[in-house]
N, C-alpha and C positions, 0 to 999 in steps of 0.2 A: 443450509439454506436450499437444499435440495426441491426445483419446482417455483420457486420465486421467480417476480420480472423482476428487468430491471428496475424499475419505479421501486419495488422492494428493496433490490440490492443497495439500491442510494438511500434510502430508509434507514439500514442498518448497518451502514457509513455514517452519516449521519450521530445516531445512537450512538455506536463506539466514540467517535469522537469526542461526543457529552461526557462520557465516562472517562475517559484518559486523558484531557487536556495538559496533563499535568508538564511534561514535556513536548517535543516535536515529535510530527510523524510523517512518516510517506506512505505514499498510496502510489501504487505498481501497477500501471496499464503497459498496455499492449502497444496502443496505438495513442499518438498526440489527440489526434480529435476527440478520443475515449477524453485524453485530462481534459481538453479544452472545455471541454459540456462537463465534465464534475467540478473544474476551476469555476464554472459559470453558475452554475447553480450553489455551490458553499457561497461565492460571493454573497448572490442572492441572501441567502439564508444571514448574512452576516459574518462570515469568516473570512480568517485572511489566509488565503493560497496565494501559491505560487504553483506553476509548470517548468520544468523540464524538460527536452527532450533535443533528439539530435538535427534540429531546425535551427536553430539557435545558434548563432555566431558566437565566438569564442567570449569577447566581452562581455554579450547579454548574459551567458550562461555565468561566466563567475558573477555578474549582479544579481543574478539569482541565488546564486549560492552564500554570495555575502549574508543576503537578506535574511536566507534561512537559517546559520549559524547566530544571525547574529538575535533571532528572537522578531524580527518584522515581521517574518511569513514562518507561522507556526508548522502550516500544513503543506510540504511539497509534492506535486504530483506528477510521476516520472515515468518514464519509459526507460525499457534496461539501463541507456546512457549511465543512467546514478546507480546501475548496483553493486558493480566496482570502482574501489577505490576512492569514498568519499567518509570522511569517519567524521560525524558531529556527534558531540557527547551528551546532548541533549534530545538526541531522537530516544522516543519509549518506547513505540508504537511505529510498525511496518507492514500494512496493509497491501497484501497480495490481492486487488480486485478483479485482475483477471492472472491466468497462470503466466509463464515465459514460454513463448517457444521461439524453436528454431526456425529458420528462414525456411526446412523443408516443412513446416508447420506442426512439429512433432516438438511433444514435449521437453524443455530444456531443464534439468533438475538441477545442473552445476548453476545456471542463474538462479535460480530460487535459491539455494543455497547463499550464494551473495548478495541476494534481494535480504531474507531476513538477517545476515551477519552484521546490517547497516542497523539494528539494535540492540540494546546492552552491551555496548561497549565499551571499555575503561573500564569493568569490574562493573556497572552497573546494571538496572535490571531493566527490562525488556519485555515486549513480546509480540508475536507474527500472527498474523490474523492474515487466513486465506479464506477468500470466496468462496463455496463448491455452491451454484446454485441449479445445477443440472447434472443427470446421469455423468455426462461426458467430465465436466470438472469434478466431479465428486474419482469416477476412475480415476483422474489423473491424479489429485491427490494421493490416491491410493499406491498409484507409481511409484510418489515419491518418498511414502512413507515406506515402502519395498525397497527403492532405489538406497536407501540410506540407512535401511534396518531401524527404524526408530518408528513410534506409536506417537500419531498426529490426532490431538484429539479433538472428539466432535460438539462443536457446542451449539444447541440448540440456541435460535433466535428469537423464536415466538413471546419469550418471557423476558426478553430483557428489560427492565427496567431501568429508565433515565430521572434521575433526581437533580430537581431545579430548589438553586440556594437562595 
């Protein structure tokens, strides 16, 4: 998505979503306000989200979490908080919308790494969808795909096609 705005990139959130309903998914922000305006607008559109993030009192956060396990809130939208140590066996789908980093503002690759491990788990199938919609997250990508010796592949968005049943 190399050169998209954002208005784009929620576009093609959106899209994937239409295509993959079929389980749960998370979407991986940076920042709470990032979920709170993607929470706000799926509303809008008609979906059921839920947020995440480390604001959130102990309580609120497992009625979040109930909710998502149990199928109420299909869609959770997280900050690292959730990339460790949370296994639901119904996430399909792990949307990286913006990358991880560290507090020195440098790329984190061991969280992405735990960002997408929160799909296909139990022997089930999966898969991680990262953003790259600028030179800068496009490199970073590239880090990671370096960082881990593995080939991240690029999928063009222009032709996605969404079918309505």
């Amino acid at each position: 998505m190399v050169g998209d705005s954002q208005v784009d990139k929620y576009r093609k959130l959106i899209d994937l979503y239409h295509i993959l309903t079929i389980g749960s998914s998370v979407i991986f922000v940076q920042k709470r306000d990032t979920a709170y305006e993607i929470q706000r607008r799926m509303e809008a559109d008609g979906h059921k989200v839920a947020t995440l993030h480390s604001a959130e009192e102990g309580p609120d956060r497992d009625k979040v979490v109930r909710a998502f396990r149990s199928g109420k809130s299909k869609v959770l939208i997280a900050t690292d908080l959730l990339a460790r140590g949370i296994d639901v066996a119904t996430v399909s789908m792990v949307v990286n919308y913006s990358l991880p980093l560290r507090n020195n503002r440098r790329l984190d690759p061991v969280t992405y790494f735990h960002r997408i491990g929160r799909t296909g788990r139990f022997g089930r199938v999966g898969v991680a969808i990262t953003f790259a919609h600028d030179k800068q997250s496009l490199s970073e990508v590239g880090e990671i795909s370096n960082h881990f010796g593995v080939c991240i592949t690029r999928v063009p968005t222009h032709d996605i096609e969404v079918c309505s049943f």
